[in-house]
FIPA-909368 format. One record per atom (N, C-alpha, C): residue in three letters; x, y, z. Coordinates in steps of 0.05 Angstrom, whole numbers, padded with zeros to 5 digits, always signed. Layout:
N
ALAXYZ/...
***
This chain:
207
UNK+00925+03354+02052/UNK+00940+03329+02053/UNK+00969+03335+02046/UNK+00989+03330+02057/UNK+01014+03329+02054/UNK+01027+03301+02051/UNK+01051+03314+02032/UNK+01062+03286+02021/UNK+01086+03292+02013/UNK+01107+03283+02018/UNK+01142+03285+02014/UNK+01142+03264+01980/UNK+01156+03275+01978/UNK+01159+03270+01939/UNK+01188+03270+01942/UNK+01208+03243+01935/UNK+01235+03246+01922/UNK+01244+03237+01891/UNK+01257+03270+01890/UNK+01262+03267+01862/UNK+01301+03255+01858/UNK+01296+03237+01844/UNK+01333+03230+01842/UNK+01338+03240+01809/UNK+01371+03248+01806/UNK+01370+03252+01787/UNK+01389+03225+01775/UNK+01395+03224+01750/UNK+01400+03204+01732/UNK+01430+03192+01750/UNK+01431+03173+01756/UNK+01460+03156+01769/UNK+01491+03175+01761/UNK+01473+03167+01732/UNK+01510+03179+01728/UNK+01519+03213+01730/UNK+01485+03225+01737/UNK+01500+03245+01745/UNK+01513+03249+01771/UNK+01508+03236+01794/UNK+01519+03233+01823/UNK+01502+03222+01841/UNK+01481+03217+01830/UNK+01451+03204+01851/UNK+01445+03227+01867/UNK+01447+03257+01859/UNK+01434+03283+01883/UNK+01408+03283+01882/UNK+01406+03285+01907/UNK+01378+03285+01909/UNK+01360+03304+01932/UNK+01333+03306+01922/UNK+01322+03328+01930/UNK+01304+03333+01951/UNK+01290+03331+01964/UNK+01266+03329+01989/UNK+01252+03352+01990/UNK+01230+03350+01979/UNK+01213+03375+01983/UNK+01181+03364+01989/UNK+01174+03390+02006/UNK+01143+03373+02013/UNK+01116+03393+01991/UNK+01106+03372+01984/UNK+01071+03388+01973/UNK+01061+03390+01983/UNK+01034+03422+01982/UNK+01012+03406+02001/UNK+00989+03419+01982/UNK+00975+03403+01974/UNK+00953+03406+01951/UNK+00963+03414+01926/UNK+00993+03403+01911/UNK+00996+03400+01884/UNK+01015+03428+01890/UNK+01027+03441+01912/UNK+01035+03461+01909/UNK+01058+03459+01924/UNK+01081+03467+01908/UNK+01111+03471+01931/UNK+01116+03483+01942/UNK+01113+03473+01976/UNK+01115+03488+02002/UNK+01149+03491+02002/UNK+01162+03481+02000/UNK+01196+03490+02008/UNK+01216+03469+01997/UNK+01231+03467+01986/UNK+01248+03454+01978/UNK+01278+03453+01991/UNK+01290+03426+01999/UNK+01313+03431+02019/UNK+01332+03445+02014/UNK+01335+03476+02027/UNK+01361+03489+02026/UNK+01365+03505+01997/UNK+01341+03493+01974/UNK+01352+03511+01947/UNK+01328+03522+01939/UNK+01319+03532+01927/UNK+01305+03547+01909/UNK+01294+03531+01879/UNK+01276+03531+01874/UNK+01274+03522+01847/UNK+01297+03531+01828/UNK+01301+03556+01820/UNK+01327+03560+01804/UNK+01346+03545+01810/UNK+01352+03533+01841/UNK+01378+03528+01848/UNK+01375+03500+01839/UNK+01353+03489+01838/UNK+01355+03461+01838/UNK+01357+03460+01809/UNK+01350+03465+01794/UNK+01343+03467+01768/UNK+01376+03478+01754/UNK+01382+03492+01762/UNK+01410+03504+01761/UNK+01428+03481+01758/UNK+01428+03472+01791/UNK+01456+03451+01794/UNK+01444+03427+01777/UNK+01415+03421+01770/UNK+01418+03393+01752/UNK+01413+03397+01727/UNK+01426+03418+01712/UNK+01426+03422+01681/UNK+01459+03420+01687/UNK+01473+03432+01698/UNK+01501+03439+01704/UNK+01516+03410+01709/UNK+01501+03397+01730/UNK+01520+03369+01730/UNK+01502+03353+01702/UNK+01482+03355+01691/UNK+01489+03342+01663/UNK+01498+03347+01644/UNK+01505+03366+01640/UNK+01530+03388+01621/UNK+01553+03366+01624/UNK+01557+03374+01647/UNK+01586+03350+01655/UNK+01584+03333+01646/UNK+01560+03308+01658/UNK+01561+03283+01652/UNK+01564+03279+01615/UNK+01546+03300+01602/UNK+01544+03294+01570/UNK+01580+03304+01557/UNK+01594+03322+01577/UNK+01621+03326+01568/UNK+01636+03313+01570/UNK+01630+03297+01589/UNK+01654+03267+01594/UNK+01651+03244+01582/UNK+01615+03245+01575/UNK+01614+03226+01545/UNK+01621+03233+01529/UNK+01625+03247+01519/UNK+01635+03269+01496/UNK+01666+03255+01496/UNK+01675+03265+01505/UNK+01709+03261+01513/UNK+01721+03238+01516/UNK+01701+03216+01524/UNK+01710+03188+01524/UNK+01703+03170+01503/UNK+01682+03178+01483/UNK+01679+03168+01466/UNK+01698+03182+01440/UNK+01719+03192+01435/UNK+01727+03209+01420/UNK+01758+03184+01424/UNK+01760+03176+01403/UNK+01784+03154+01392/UNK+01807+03163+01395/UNK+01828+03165+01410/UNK+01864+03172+01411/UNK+01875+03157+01380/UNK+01881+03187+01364/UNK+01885+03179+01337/UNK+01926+03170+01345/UNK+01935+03150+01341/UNK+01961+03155+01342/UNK+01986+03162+01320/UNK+02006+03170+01327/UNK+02017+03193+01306/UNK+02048+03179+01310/UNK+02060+03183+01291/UNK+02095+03185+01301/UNK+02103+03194+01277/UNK+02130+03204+01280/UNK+02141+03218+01264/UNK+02172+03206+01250/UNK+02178+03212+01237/UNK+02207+03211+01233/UNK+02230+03238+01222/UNK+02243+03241+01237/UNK+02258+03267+01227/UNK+02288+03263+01206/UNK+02287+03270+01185/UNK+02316+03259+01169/UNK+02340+03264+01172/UNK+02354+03261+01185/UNK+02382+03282+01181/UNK+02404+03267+01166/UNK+02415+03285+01148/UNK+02442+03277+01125/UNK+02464+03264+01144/UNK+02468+03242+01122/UNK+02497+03231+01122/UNK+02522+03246+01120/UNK+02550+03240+01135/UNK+02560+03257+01118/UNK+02566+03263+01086/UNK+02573+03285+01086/UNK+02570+03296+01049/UNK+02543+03294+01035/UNK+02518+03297+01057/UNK+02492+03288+01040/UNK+02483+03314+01053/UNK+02454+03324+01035/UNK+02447+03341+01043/UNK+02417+03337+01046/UNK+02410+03319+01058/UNK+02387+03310+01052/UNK+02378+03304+01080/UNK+02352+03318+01080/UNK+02333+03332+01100/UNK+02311+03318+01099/UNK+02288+03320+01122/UNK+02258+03318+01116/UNK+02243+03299+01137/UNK+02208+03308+01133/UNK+02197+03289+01162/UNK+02175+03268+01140/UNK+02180+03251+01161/UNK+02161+03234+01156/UNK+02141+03229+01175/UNK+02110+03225+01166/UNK+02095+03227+01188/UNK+02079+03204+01178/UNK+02074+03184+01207/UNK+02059+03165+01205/UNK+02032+03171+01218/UNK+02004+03162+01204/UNK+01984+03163+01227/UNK+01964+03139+01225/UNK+01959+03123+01244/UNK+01940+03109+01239/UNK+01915+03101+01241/UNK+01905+03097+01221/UNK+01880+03094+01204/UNK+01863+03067+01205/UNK+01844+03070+01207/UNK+01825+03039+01199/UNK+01837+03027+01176/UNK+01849+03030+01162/UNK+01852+03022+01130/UNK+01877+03011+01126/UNK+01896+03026+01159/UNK+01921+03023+01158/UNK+01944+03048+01170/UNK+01958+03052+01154/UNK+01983+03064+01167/UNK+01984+03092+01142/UNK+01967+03118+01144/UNK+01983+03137+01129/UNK+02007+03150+01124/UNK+02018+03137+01108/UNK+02053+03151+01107/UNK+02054+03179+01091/UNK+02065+03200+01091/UNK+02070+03232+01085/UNK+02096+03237+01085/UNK+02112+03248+01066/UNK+02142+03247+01076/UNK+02153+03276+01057/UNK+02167+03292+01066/UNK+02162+03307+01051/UNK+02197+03314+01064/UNK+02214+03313+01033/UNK+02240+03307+01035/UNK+02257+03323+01019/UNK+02286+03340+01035/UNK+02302+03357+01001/UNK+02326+03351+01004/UNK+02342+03367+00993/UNK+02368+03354+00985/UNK+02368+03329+00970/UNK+02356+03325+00958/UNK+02360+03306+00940/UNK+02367+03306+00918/UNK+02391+03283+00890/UNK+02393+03299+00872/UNK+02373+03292+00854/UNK+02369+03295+00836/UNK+02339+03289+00815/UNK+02341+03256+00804/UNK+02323+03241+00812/UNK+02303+03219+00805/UNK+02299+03198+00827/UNK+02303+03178+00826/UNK+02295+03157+00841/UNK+02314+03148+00869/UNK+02300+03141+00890/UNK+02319+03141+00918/UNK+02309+03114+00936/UNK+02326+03098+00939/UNK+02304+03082+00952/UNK+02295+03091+00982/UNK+02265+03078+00991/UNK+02257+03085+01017/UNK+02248+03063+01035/UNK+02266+03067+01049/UNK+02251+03042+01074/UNK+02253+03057+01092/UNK+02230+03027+01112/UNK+02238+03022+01142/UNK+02260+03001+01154/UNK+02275+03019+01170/UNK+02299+02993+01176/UNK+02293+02984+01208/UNK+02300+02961+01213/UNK+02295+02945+01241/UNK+02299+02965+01264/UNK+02322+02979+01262/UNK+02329+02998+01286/UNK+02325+03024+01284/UNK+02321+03039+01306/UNK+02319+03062+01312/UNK+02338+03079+01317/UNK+02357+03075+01307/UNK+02392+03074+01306/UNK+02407+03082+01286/UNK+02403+03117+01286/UNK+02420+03129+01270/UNK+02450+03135+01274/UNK+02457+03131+01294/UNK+02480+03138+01309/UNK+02513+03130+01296/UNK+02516+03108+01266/UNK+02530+03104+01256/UNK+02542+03125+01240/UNK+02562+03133+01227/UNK+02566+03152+01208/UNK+02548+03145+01179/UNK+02558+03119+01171/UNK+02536+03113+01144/UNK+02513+03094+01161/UNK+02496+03098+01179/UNK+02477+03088+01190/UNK+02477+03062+01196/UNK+02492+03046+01189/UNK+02499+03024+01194/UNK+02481+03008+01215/UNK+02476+03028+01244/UNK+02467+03022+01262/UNK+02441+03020+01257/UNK+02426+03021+01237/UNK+02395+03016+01236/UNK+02390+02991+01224/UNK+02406+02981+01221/UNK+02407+02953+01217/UNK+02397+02944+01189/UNK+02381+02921+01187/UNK+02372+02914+01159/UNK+02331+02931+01150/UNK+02325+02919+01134/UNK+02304+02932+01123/UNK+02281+02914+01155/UNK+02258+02923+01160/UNK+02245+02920+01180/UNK+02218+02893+01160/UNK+02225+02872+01173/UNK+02218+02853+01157/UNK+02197+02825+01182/UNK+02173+02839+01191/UNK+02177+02815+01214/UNK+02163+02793+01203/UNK+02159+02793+01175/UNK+02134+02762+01163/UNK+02159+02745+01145/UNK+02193+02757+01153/UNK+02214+02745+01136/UNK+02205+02743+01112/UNK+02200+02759+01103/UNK+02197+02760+01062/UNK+02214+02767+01052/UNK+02221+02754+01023/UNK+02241+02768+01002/UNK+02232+02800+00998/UNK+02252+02815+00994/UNK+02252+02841+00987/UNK+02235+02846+00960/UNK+02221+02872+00959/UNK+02198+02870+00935/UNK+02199+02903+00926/UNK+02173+02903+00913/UNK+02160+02925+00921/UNK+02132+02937+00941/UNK+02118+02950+00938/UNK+02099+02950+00956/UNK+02078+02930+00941/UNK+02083+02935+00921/UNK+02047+02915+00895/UNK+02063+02891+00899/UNK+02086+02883+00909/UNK+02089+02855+00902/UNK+02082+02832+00916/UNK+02084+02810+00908/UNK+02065+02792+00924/UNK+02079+02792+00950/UNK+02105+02791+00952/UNK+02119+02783+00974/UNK+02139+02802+00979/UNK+02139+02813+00997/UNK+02157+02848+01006/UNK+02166+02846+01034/UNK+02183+02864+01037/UNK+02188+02870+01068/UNK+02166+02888+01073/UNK+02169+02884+01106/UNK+02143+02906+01111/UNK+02149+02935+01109/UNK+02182+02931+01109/UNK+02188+02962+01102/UNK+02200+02970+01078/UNK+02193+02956+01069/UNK+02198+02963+01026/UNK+02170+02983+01024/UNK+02180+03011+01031/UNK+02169+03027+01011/UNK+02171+03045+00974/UNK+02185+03030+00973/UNK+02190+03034+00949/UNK+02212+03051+00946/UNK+02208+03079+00922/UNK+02225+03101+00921/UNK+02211+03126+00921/UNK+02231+03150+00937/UNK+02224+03170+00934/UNK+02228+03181+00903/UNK+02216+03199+00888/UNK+02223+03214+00861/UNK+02236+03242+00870/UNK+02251+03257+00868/UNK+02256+03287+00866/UNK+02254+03296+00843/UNK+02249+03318+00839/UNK+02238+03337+00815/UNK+02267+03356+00817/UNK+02266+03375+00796/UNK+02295+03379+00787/UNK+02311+03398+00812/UNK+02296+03405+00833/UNK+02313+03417+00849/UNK+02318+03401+00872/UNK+02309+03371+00872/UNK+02316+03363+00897/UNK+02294+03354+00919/UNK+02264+03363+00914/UNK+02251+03354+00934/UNK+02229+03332+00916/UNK+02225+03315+00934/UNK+02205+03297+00938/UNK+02191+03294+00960/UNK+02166+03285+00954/UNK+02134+03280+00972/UNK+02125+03253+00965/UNK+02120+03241+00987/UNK+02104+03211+00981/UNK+02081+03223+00999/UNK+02051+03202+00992/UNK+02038+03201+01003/UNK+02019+03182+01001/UNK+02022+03156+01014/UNK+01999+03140+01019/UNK+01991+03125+01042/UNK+01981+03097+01034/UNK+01975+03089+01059/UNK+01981+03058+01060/UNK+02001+03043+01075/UNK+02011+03012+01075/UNK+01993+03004+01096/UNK+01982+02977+01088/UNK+01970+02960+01091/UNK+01992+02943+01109/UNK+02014+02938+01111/UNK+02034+02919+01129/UNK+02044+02934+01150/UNK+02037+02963+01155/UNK+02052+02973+01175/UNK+02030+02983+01206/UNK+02036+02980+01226/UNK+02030+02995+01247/UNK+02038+03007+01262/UNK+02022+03023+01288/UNK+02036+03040+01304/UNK+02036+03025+01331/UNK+02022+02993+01334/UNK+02031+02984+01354/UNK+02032+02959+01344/UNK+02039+02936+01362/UNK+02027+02909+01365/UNK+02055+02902+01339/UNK+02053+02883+01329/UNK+02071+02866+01316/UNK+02089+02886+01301/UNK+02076+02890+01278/UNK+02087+02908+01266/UNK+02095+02939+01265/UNK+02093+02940+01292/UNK+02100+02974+01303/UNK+02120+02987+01283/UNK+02122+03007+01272/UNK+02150+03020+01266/UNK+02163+03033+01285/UNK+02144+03042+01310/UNK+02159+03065+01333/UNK+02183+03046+01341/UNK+02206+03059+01344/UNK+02229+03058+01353/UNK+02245+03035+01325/UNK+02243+03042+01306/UNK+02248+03034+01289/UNK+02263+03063+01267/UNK+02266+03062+01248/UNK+02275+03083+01226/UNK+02266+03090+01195/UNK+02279+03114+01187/UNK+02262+03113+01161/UNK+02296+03116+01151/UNK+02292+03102+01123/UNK+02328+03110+01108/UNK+02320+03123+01078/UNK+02339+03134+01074/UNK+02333+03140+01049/UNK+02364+03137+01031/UNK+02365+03121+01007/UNK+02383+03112+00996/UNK+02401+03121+00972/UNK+02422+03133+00963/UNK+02430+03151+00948/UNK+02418+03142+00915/UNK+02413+03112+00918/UNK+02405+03095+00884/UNK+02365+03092+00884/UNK+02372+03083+00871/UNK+02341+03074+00863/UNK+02337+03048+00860/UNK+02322+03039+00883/UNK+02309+03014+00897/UNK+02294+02992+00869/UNK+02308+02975+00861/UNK+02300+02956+00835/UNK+02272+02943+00840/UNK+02272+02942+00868/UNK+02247+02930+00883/UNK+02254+02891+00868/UNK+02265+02885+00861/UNK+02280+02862+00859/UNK+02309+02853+00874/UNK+02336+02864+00873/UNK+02352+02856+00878/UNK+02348+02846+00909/UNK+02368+02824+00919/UNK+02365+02820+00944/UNK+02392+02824+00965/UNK+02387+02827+00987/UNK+02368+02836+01002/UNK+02355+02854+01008/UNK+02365+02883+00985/UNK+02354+02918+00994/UNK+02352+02929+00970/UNK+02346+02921+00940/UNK+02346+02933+00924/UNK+02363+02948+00904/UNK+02396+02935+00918/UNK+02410+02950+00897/UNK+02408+02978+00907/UNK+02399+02993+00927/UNK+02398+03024+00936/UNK+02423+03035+00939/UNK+02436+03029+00940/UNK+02463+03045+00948/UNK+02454+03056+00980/UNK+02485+03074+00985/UNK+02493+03080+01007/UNK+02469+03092+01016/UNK+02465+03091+01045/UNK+02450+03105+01061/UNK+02447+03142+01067/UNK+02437+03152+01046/UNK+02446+03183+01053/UNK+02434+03199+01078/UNK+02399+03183+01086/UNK+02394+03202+01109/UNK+02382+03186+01128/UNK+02371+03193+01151/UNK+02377+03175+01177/UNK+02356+03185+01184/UNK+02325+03176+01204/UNK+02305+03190+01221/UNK+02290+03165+01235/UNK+02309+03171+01271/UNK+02288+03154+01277/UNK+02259+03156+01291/UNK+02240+03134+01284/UNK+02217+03136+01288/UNK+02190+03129+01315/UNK+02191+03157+01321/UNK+02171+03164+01357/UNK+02150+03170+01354/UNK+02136+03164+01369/UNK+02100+03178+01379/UNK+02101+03208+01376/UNK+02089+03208+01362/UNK+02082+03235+01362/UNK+02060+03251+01394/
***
């Protein structure tokens, strides 16, 4: 007794498919391949198919950066890296030239270092219009990060993570800036803290 048997393989690997005849439970010929071959090409296209699940289920983490460059007569350097997180926005900033203690740090509206004292980055990056704060305070800009510290030669490191900032949608920082301020941010005075002059400038892209 003979009998044609089709085998399909799973859709999403391409719907290939096979035609081979039995005759008493036994395989007389299979079209054009070989057992190895068949067996071959359908481990090989599900390789694929499980690598492209692989690859599409895998989340585009997004990144941007900020690069610092000094004012004139400032010597003050450094990157800032944004990445975001379920939790929020990780900020990293790792900064020198600085002289020893407190600096203020924001985000300012523009992406616009191009002033001599930066002028062109406009005011602190504020889109829920809040009085100026600190980060714990009830009511802050979204780019009141507080202050940088330097240690006695000049460098400082922040590292956490704001809850008011993102890398898209309302509160994006991309194409926006990071400043860093020659005073130390009261996290009261209004509108910027009492920071003094603008010493360094970085504006902020996708990484």
């Amino acid at each position: 007794m003979k009998r044609t048997v089709e085998v399909r393989l799973r859709p999403d690997v391409q719907s290939i498919m096979f035609l081979f005849s039995m005759n008493q439970g036994k395989i007389m010929k299979i079209s054009k391949f070989g057992m190895l071959g068949v067996a071959g090409i359908a481990m090989f296209a599900l390789g694929i198919a499980k690598g492209a699940d692989s690859n599409s289920s895998q989340p585009t983490t997004l990144k941007a950066v900020a690069e610092l460059k000094p004012a004139k007569n400032s010597k003050v350097k450094g990157t800032v890296l944004f990445v975001q997180e379920n939790a929020g926005v990780h900020v990293t900033a790792e900064v020198t030239g600085l002289t020893p203690g407190e600096h203020g740090f924001h985000i300012h509206e523009k992406g616009d270092c191009s002033a001599a004292d930066f002028s062109s980055a406009g005011g602190h990056f504020n889109p829920s219009h809040k009085p100026h704060g600190g980060m714990e305070s009830m009511e802050h800009h979204a780019g009141d990060l507080g202050n940088l510290t330097a240690d006695a030669t000049g460098k400082a490191h922040l590292d956490f993570v704001s809850h008011d900032l993102s890398l898209d949608g309302t509160n994006s920082v991309v194409g926006r800036s990071v400043i860093v301020h020659a005073n130390r941010d009261d996290l009261v005075s209004q509108p910027a803290g009492n920071a003094g002059p603008r010493i360094a400038c970085g504006a902020i892209e996708l990484k």
